[in-house]
N, C-alpha and C positions, 0 to 999 in steps of 0.2 A: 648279589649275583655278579660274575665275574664277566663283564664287560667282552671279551674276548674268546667267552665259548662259543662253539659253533652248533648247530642244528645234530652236524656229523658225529660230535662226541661227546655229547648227551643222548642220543638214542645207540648209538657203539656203546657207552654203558649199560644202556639196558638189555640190548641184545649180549650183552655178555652174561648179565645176572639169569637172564631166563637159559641161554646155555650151559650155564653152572648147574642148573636146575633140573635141564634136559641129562646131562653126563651122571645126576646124582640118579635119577631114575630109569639111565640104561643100567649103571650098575648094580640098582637094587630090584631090577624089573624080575624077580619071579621070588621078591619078597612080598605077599601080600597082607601086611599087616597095618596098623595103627600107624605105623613112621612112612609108608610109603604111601598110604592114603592122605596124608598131609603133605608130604613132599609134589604129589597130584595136584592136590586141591592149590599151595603154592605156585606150581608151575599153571596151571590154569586162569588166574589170578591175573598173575605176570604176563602173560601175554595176552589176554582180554584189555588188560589195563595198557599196553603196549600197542594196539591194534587200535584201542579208542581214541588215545592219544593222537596216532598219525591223521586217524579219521577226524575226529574233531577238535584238536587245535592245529593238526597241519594242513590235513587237506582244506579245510575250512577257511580258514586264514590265508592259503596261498591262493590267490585270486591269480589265474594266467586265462591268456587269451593265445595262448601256444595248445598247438593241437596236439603235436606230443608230451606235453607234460602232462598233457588230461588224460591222455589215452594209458599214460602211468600209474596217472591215479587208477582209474578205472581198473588198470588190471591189478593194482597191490589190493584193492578191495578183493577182487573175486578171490587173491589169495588168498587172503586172510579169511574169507569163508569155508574155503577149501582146506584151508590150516586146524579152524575149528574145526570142521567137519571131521577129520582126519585124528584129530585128538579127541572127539566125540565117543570113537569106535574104541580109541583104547581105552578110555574110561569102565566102557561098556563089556570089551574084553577084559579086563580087572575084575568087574562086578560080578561077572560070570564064572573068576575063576578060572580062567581061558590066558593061554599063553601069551604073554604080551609083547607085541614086537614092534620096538619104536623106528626100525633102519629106514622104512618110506617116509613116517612123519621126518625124522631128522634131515633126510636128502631131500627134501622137498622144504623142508624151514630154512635150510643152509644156502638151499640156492634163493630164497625170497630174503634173506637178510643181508648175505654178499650182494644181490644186486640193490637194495638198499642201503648199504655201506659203501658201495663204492660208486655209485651211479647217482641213485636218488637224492640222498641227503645234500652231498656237494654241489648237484645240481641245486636243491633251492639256497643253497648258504652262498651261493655264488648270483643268483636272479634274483632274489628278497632283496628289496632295501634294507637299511638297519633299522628303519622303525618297525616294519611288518617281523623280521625277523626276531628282536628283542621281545615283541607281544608274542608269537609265536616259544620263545627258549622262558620268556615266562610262568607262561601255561604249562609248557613240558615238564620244568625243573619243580615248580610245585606239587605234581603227581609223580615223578619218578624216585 
C-alpha cells in the first residue's frame, strides 16, 4: 500500500468508476436488453459497495467529537438513502419497460460526490491521525 495515498483519492477513484458506469447507462438508457441489465446490476454494485464503505470503514473509524463533522455524517447517510431510493425507481422503470430517465439521479449523485470530493474527504485526511487514517485507506483499498 502506497504509504502516501490519501482517503481523497482512493474514493475520487471510485467515484469515477461508478460515473463511467453512470455515462455507460445514460447512453444505453432505452436499450433494454441483456448488456444493460448487467451494466445496472454493475452500476448498483458499485455504489452499494461505495456507500458501505464510507458507512463502515469511514464513518466508523472516524471517531469525532466535532458537531459538524457528525452532522456530515448524518447527512451523507440520508443521502445515500435517497440515492438508493432514487436508483430503486429506475430499476423499476427498466422492469416495466417504462422510459428511463437518469438526469435527477445523476444531479442529485453529482452534487453528493463534489461535496464529498471537495469537502468531506480532505476534511478527514487532514483531522485523522495517520494511524486512524492508514486503518481506514486499509479497509478502503481492499474493497475498492
Amino acid at each position: 500500500m502506497n504509504q502516501h495515498q490519501s482517503i481523497t483519492e482512493i474514493m475520487l477513484k471510485h467515484h469515477i468508476r461508478i460515473i463511467d458506469l453512470l455515462n455507460v447507462i445514460n447512453d444505453k438508457a432505452q436499450h433494454k436488453d441483456a448488456a444493460m441489465a448487467n451494466v445496472i446490476s454493475k452500476f448498483r454494485w458499485e455504489l452499494e459497495k461505495h456507500f458501505f464503505l464510507e458507512e463502515k470503514a469511514i464513518f466508523q473509524l472516524h471517531y469525532s467529537e466535532n458537531v459538524e463533522t457528525n452532522r456530515i455524517k448524518t447527512r451523507l447517510k440520508k443521502e445515500h438513502n435517497n440515492l438508493i431510493e432514487r436508483f430503486d425507481k429506475i430499476e423499476e422503470d427498466l422492469k416495466n419497460n417504462s422510459k428511463i430517465d437518469i438526469a435527477e439521479f445523476r444531479k442529485h449523485y453529482l452534487k453528493h460526490m463534489n461535496f464529498e470530493n471537495k469537502f468531506f474527504y480532505p476534511r478527514l485526511d487532514k483531522e485523522l491521525d495517520d494511524d486512524r487514517k492508514m486503518m481506514i485507506i486499509e479497509r478502503i483499498t481492499d474493497s475498492v
